[in-house]
LOVEXDO-748383 format. One record per atom (N, C-alpha, C): residue number from 1; residue in one letter; y, x, z. Coordinates in pm, 1 decimal. Atoms other than C-alpha are relative to their C-alpha. Example, Ala and Ser with C-alpha at 12.3 -4.5 7.8 and 13.67 -1.06 7.14 Angstrom:
REC/1/a/-119.0/89.0/0.0 .
REC/1/a/-450.0/1230.0/780.0 .
REC/1/a/120.0/90.0/0.0 .
REC/2/s/-119.0/-82.0/-6.0 .
REC/2/s/-106.0/1367.0/714.0 .
REC/2/s/109.0/-77.0/73.0 .
***
This chain:
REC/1/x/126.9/47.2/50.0 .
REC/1/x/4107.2/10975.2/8597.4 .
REC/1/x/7.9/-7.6/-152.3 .
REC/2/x/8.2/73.1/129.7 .
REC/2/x/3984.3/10980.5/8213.9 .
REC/2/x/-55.4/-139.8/-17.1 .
REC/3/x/52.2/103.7/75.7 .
REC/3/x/3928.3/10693.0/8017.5 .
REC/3/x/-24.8/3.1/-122.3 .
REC/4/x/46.1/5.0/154.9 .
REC/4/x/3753.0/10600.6/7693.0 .
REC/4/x/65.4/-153.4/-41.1 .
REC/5/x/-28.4/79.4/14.5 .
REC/5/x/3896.9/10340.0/7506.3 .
REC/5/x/-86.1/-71.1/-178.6 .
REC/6/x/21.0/-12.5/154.2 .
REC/6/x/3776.0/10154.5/7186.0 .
REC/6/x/67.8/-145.1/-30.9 .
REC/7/x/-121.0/88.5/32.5 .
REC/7/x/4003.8/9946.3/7015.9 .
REC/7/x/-80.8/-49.5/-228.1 .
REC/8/x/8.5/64.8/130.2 .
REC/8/x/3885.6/9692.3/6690.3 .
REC/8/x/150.4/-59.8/-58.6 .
REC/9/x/-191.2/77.6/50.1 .
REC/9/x/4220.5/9561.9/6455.5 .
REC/9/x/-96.4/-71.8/-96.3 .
REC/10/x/-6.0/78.3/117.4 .
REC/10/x/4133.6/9336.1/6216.3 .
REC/10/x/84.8/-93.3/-61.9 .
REC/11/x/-103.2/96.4/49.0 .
REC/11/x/4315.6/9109.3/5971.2 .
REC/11/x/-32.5/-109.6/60.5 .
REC/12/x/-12.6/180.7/-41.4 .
REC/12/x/4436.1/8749.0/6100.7 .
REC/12/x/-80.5/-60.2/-88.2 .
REC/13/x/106.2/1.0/34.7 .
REC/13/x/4199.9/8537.9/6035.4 .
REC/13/x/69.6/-99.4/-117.0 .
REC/14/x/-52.3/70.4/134.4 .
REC/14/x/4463.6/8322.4/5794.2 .
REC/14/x/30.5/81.7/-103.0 .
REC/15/x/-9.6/-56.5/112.3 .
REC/15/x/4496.5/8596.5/5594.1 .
REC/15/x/-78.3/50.5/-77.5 .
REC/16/x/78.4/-53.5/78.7 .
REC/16/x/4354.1/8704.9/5309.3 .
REC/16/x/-57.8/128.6/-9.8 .
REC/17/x/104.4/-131.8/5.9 .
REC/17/x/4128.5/9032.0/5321.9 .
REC/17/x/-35.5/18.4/-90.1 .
REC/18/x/65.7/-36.9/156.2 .
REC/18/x/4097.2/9141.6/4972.6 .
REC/18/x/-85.8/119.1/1.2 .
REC/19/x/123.0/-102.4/-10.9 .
REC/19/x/3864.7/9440.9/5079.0 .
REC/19/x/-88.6/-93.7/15.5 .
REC/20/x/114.3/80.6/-71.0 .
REC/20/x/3675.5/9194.5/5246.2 .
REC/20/x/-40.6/-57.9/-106.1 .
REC/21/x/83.1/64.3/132.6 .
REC/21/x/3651.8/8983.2/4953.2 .
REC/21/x/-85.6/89.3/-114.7 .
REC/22/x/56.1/-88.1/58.7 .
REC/22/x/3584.9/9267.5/4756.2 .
REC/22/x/-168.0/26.0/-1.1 .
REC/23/x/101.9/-39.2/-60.4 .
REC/23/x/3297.8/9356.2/4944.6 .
REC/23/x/-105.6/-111.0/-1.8 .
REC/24/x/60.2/167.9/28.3 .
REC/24/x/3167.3/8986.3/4987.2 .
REC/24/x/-57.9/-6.6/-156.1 .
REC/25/x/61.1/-8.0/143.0 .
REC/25/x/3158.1/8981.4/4588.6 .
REC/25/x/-92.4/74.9/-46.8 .
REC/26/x/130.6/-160.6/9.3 .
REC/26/x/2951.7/9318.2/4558.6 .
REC/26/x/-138.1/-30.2/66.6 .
REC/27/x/110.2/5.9/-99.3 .
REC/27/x/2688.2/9186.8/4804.2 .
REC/27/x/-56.5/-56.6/-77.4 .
REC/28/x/130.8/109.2/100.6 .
REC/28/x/2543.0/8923.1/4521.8 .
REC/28/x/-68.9/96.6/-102.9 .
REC/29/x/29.6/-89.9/82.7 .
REC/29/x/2586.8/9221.3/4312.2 .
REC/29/x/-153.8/156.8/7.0 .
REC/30/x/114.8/-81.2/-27.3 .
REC/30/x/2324.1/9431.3/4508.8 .
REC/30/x/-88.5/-74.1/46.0 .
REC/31/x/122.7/75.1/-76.4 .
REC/31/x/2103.8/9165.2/4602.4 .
REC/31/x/0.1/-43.6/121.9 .
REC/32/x/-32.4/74.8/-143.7 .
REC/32/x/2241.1/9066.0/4914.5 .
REC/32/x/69.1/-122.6/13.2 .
REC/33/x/-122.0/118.4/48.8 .
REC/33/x/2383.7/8705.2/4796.8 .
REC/33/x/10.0/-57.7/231.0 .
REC/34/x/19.3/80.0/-131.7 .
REC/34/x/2312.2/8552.6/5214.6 .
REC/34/x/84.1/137.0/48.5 .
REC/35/x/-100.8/-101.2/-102.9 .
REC/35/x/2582.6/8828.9/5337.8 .
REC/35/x/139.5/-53.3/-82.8 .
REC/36/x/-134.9/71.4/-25.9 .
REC/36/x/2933.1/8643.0/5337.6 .
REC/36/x/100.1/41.7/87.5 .
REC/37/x/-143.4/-23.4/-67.8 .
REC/37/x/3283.8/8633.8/5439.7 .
REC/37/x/10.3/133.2/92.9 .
REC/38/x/-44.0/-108.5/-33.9 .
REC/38/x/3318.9/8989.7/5516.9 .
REC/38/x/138.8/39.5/47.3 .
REC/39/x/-165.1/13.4/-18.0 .
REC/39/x/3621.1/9098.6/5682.1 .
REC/39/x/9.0/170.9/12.3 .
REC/40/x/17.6/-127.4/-100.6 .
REC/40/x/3714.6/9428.9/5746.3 .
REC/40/x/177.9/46.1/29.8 .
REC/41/x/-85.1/-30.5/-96.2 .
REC/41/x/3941.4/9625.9/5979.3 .
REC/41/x/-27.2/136.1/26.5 .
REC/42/x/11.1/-132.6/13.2 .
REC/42/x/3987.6/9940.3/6140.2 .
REC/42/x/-46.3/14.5/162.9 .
REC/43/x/9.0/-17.4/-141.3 .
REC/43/x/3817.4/10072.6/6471.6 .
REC/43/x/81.4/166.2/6.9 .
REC/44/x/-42.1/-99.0/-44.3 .
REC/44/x/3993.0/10316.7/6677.9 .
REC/44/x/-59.2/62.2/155.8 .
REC/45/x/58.6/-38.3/-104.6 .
REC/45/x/3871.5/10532.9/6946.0 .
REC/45/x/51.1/104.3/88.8 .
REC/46/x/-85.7/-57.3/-104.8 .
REC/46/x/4085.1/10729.3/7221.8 .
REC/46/x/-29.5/34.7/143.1 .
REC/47/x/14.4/-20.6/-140.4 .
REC/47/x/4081.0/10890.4/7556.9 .
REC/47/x/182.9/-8.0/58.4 .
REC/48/x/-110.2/33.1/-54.4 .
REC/48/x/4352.0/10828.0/7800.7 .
REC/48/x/-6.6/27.5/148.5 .
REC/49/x/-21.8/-44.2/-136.7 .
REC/49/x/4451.1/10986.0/8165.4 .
REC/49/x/76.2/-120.1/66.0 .
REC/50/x/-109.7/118.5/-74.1 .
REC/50/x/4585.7/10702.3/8421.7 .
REC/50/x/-92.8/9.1/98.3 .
REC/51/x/28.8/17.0/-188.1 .
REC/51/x/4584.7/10655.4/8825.2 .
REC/51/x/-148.8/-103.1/-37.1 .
REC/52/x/105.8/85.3/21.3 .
REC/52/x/4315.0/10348.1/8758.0 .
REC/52/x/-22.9/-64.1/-141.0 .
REC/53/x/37.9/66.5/66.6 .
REC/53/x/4132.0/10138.9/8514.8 .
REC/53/x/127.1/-120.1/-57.4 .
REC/54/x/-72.7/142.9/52.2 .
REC/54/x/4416.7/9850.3/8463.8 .
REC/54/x/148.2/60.9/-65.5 .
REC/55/x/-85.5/-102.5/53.4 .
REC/55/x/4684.0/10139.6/8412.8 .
REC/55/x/1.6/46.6/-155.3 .
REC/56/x/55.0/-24.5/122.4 .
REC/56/x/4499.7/10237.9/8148.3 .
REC/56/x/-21.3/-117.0/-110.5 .
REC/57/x/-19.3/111.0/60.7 .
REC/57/x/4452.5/9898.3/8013.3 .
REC/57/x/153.1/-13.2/-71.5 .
REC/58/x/-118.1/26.5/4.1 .
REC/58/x/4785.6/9847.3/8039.2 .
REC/58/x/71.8/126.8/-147.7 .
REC/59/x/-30.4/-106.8/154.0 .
REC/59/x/4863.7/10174.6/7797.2 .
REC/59/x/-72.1/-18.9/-128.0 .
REC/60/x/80.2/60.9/151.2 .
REC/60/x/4636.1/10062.6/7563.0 .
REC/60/x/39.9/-55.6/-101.3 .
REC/61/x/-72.9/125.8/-17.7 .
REC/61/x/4756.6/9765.7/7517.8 .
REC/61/x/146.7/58.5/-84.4 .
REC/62/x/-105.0/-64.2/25.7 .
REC/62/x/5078.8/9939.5/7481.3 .
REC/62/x/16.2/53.9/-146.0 .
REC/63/x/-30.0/-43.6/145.1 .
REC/63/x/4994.6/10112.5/7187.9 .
REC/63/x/-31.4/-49.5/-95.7 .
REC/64/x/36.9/96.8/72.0 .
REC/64/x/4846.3/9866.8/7012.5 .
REC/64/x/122.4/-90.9/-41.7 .
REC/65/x/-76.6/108.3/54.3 .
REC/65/x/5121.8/9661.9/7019.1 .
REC/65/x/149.2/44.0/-74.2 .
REC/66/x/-123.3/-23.7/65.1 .
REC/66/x/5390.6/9921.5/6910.1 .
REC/66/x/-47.0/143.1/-58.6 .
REC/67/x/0.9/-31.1/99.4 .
REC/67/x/5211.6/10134.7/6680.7 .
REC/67/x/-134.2/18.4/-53.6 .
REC/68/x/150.4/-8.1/77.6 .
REC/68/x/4823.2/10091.9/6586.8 .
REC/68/x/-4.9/-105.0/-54.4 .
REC/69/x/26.0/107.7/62.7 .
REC/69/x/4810.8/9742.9/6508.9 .
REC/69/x/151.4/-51.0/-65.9 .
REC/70/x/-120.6/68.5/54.1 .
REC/70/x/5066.2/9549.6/6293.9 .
REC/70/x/5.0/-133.5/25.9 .
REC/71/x/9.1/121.5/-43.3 .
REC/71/x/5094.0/9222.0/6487.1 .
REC/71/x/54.3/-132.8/-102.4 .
REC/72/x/-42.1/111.8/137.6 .
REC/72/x/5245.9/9010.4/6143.7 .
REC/72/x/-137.0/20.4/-41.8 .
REC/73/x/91.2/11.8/71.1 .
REC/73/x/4916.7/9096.6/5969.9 .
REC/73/x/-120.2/-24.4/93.9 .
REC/74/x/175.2/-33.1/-90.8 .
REC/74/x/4615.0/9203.4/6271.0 .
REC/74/x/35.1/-43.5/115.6 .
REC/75/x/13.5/35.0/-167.6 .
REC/75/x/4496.8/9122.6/6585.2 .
REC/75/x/-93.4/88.0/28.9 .
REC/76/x/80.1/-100.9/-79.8 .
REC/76/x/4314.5/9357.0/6788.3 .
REC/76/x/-9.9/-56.6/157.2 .
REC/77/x/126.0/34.4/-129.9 .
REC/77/x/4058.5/9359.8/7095.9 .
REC/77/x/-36.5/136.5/27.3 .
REC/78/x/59.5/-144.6/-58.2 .
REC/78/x/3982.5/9665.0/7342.4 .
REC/78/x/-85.8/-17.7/113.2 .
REC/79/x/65.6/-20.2/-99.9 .
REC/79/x/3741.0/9810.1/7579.6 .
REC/79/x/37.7/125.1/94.5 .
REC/80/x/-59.7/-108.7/-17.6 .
REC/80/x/3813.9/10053.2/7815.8 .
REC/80/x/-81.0/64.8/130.5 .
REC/81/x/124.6/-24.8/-64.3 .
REC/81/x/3565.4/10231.4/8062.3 .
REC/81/x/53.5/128.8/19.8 .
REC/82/x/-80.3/-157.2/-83.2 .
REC/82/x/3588.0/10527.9/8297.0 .
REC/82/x/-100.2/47.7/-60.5 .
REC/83/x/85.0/-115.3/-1.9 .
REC/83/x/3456.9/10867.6/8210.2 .
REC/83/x/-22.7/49.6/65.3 .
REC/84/x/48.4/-104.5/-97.5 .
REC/84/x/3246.7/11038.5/8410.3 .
REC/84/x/21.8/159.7/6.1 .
***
């Protein structure tokens, strides 16, 4: 069976995000002062072959934790849904 996966990382939320701030600062600068604490991160998006749905989870998962995300700095959150 395929699967689609989509996978958000973002920085911990104790750490500092200097894009984010970046970005945050620029927003007063174009007239958007009511847009705050920006964070940003990276989405990723993947297909993946496995017997079922939790298999696939399970690989996900997997790679996230030993080489998409950097678990000292990010935390990441996935979805994962069969293809028709």
């Amino acid at each position: 069976m395929k699967f689609k996966a989509h996978i958000n990382i973002m920085p911990l939320k104790e750490l500092l995000d200097p894009q984010g701030k970046a970005v945050t600062s620029s927003m007063t600068n174009i007239g958007l002062p009511e847009i705050e604490n920006v964070r940003i991160g990276k989405s990723i998006n993947l297909e993946i072959t496995a017997d079922n749905a939790d298999v696939a989870r399970t690989k996900v998962d997997e790679a996230c934790r030993k080489l998409l995300a950097n678990q000292i700095m990010e935390s990441y959150e996935f979805t994962v849904e069969e293809i028709a």
